[in-house]
N, C-alpha and C positions, 0 to 999 in steps of 0.2 A: 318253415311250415307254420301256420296258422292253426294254433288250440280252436276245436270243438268247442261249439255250446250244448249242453243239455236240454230237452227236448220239454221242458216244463210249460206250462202257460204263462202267457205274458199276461201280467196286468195292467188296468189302467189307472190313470190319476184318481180316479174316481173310486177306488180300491183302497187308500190310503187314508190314515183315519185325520178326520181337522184338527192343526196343533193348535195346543194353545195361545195365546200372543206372546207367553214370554217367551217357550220354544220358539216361537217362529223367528221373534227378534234374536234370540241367542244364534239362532241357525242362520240366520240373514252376516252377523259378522265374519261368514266365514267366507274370503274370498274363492275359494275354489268352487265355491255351490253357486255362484251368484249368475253363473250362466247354465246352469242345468235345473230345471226345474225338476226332471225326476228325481236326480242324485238329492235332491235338497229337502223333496218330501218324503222322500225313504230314511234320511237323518234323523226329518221331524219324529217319526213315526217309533223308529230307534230309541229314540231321548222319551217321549210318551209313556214307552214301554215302562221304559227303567223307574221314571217318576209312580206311575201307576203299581207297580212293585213297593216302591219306598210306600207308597199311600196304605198297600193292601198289609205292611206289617210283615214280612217276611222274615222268617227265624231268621238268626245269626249264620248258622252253617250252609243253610240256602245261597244265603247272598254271597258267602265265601265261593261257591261252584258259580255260580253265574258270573261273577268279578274276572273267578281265571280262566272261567270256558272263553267267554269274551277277549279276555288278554291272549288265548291264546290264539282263535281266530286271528286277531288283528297282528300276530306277528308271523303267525302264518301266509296270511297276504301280503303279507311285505316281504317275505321271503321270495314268492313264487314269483311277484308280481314282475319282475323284469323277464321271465323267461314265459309270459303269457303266450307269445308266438311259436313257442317247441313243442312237439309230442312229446308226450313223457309215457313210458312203460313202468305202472306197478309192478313189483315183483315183491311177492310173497314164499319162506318156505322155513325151517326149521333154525332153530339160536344152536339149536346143539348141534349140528353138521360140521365134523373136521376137516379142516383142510386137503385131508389126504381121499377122504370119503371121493367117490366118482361123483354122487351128486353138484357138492362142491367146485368140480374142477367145470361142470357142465355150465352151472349157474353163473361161476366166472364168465366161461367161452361165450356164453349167450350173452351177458349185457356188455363183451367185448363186441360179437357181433351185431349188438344193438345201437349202440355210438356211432360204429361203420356204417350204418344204413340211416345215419342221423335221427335218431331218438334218444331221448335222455331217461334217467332209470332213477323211480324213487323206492327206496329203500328203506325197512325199517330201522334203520341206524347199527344195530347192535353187532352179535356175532352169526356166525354159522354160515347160513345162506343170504344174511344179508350181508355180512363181510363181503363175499364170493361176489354178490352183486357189484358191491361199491369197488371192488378191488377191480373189477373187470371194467366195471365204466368209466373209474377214475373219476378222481376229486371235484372237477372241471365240469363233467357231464353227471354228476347226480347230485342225486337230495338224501335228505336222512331226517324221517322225521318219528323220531324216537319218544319212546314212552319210558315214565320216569317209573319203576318196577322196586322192591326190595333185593331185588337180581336182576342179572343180564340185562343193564339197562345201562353201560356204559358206553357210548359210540365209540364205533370200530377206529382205529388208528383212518383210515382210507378216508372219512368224515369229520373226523373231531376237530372242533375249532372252524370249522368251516361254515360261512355267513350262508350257507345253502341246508344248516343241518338247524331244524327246530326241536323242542322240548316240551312231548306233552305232560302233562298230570292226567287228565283223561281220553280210553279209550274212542270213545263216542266222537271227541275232535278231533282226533288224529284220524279215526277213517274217514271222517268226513273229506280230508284232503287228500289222504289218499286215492278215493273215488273222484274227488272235484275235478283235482288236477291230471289226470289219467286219460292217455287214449285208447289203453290196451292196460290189460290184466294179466300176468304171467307167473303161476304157479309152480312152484316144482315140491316136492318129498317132504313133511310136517307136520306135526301134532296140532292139538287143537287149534292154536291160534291158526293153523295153515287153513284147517278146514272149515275156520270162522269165518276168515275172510274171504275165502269159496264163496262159501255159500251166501254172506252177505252180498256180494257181489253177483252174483246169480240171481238173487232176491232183487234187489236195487233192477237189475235191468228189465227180470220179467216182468214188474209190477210198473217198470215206465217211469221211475223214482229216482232213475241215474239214465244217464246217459246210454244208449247204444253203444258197449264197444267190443273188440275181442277178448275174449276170456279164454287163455290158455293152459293148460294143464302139462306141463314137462317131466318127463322122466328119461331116465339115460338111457340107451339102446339094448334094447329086450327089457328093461324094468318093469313091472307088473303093478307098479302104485298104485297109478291110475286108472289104468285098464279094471283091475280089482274094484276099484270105486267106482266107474260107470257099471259094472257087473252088479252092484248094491243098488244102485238109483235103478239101474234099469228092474232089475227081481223084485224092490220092495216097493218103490215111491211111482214109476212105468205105470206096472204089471199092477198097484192098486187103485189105478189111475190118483195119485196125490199129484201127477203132474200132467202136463200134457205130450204127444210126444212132439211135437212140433219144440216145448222147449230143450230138448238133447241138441236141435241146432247152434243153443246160446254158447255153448264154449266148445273147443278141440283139445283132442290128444294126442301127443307127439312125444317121439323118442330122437326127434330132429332139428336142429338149431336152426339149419338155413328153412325147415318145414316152418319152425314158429314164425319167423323174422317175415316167413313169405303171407303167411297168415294176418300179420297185423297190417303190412306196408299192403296187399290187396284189400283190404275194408275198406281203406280208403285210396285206391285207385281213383273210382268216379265219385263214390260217396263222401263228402265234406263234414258236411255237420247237419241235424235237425231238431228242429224248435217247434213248439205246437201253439199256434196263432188261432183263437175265434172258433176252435173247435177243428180245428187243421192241423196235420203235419205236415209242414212246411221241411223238404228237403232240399237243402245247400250242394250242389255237384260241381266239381272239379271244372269238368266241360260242358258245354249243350248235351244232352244225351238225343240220340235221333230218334225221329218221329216214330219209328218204327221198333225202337225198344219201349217206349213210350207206349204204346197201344198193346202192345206185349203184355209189359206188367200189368197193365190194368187189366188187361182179359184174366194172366195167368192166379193174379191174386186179389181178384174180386170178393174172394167171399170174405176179406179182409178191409175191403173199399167198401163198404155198401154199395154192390154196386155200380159205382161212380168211377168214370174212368180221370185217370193220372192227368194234372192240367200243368201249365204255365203260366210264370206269373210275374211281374215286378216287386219287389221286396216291400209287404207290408209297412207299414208307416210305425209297427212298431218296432219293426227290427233294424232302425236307426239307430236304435243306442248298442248296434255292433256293425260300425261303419266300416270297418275293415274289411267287412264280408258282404256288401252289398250289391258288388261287381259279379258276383257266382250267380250263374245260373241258378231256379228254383223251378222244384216240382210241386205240387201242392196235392196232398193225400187225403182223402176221409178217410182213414184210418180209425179201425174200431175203437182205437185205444187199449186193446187188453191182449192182442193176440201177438205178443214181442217174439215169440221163437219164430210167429211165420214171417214178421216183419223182417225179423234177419235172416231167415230166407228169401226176399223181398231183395237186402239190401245185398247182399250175393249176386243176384240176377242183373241189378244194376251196375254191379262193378265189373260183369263179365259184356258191355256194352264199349263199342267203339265212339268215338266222336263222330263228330258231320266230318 
């Protein structure tokens, strides 16, 4: 399977700021740039940065967070980078959950039956419910990407030592790949940090700042976690309108294992990935979708199109620099850009779409 892109704007060269000659000379010795022009003006621009920092005098303690936010980006993509063509499933839920607890045995059974349907499962390294994770997806099929804590921050035995588990110093980098690297988000039972990363993730998609994907909520059969928690959103955040309801589409709740696994592997039935080109979203589909789902959508969710009905298209010239994906068919949306809960009801509608 082929990872997702996020749906950001593309830029162009002409976005990037002029290095200076020594940058550019420095950046020209590097054989790997010397056939890419973008990759080598987004270096320049990189090195810019950091010099214009040195310039501006930056406290001592500054530069110490920038040094290892940096370091830890750059060992994070070298961790991920050989498995760029797998889905990966986040999974989030509580350090203190025992082994013997039902949630535990559930979070196990599920990223067992996420392996089975081929997805890989990142995990916050430690104990509880991510143990249960890493324990069920095994060594082979997960990540662990652990935050360094004055507690519970030791990776779980299923992890430790293992060239797939990283080390953060901060929160802020670690979700960041959390969310990068994810096709699918899967919650289950958790104190704050459960309901941070919720809700960050919730945020990230409605605001169009992350990727489109499933967001799941798990609890074991008949559990009331979560059920409890849409009962809040909907009475306090609903019911004052702080949200819309069109966003209650962005995640599901389920007390079903084979219910979640069916939920993420349907998102992307027909839907692949989308990118926003020129003021477009540009949608990647699995197959041709027929003309007649096609004209569908566009009637059913115009007040989301301006108007404008659903086109066809040949892959922008800027979305060569992900060549692996240029073979998929594409939709091309005017998309308001702000209305993501109806979007993903949008991308529902195109997944329940047969081929030619």
């Amino acid at each position: 399977m082929t990872k997702s892109k996020s749906h950001e704007s593309s830029s162009s060269d002409a976005d990037l700021v002029r290095p200076s000659a020594h940058v550019a000379a420095i950046v020209r010795e590097l054989p790997e740039l010397q056939t890419n022009a973008r990759a080598r003006g987004l270096i320049e621009n990189i090195l810019e940065t950091c010099l214009a920092i040195g310039r501006n005098g930056v406290a001592i303690p500054d530069l110490k967070l920038i040094d290892a936010a940096l370091g830890e980006i750059h060992r994070a993509l070298e961790c991920f980078q050989p498995y760029v063509g797998e889905r990966k499933i986040a999974t989030f839920g509580s350090a203190r959950t025992i082994p013997s607890d039902p949630v535990y045995v559930l979070a196990r059974d599920f990223s067992r039956a996420a392996v089975e349907a081929g997805f890989m499962i990142i995990t916050g390294a430690g104990p509880g419910i991510m143990r249960a994770c890493q324990e069920g997806a095994g060594r082979d099929r997960s990540f662990g990407v652990n935050i360094r804590l004055p507690f519970e921050n030791l990776a779980n035995e299923f992890i430790r030592g293992d060239g797939k588990l990283v080390e953060f110093k901060y929160f802020f980098t670690r979700k960041l790949f959390f969310l990068k690297e994810s096709s699918a988000v899967v919650l289950f039972p958790g104190g704050f940090g459960t309901h941070d990363e919720g809700f960050e993730a919730l945020t990230l998609v409605q605001t169009g700042k992350s990727r489109l994907v499933p967001i799941v909520f798990m609890d074991t059969p008949g559990g009331r976690f979560w059920t409890d928690w849409k009962r809040y959103v909907e009475n306090h955040l609903l019911s004052n309108s702080l949200i819309d309801p069109d966003d209650l589409a962005l995640f599901r709740i389920t007390d079903s294992i084979d219910e979640a696994i069916d939920e993420v592997r349907r998102f992307y039935r027909v839907y692949h990935s989308a990118r926003t080109i020129r003021n477009r979203l540009v949608v990647r589909t699995q197959f041709r979708v027929p003309d007649r789902d096609v004209a569908d959508i566009s009637a059913q969710f115009s007040d989301i199109l301006k108007g404008k009905p659903v086109a066809r298209r040949q892959p922008y010239d800027e979305e060569h620099d992900e060549p692996t994906l240029l073979e998929l068919p594409r939709l091309v949306l005017h998309f308001d850009m702000k209305s993501y809960g109806r979007l993903r009801q949008l991308v529902d509608r195109l997944n329940a779409s047969e081929g030619d």
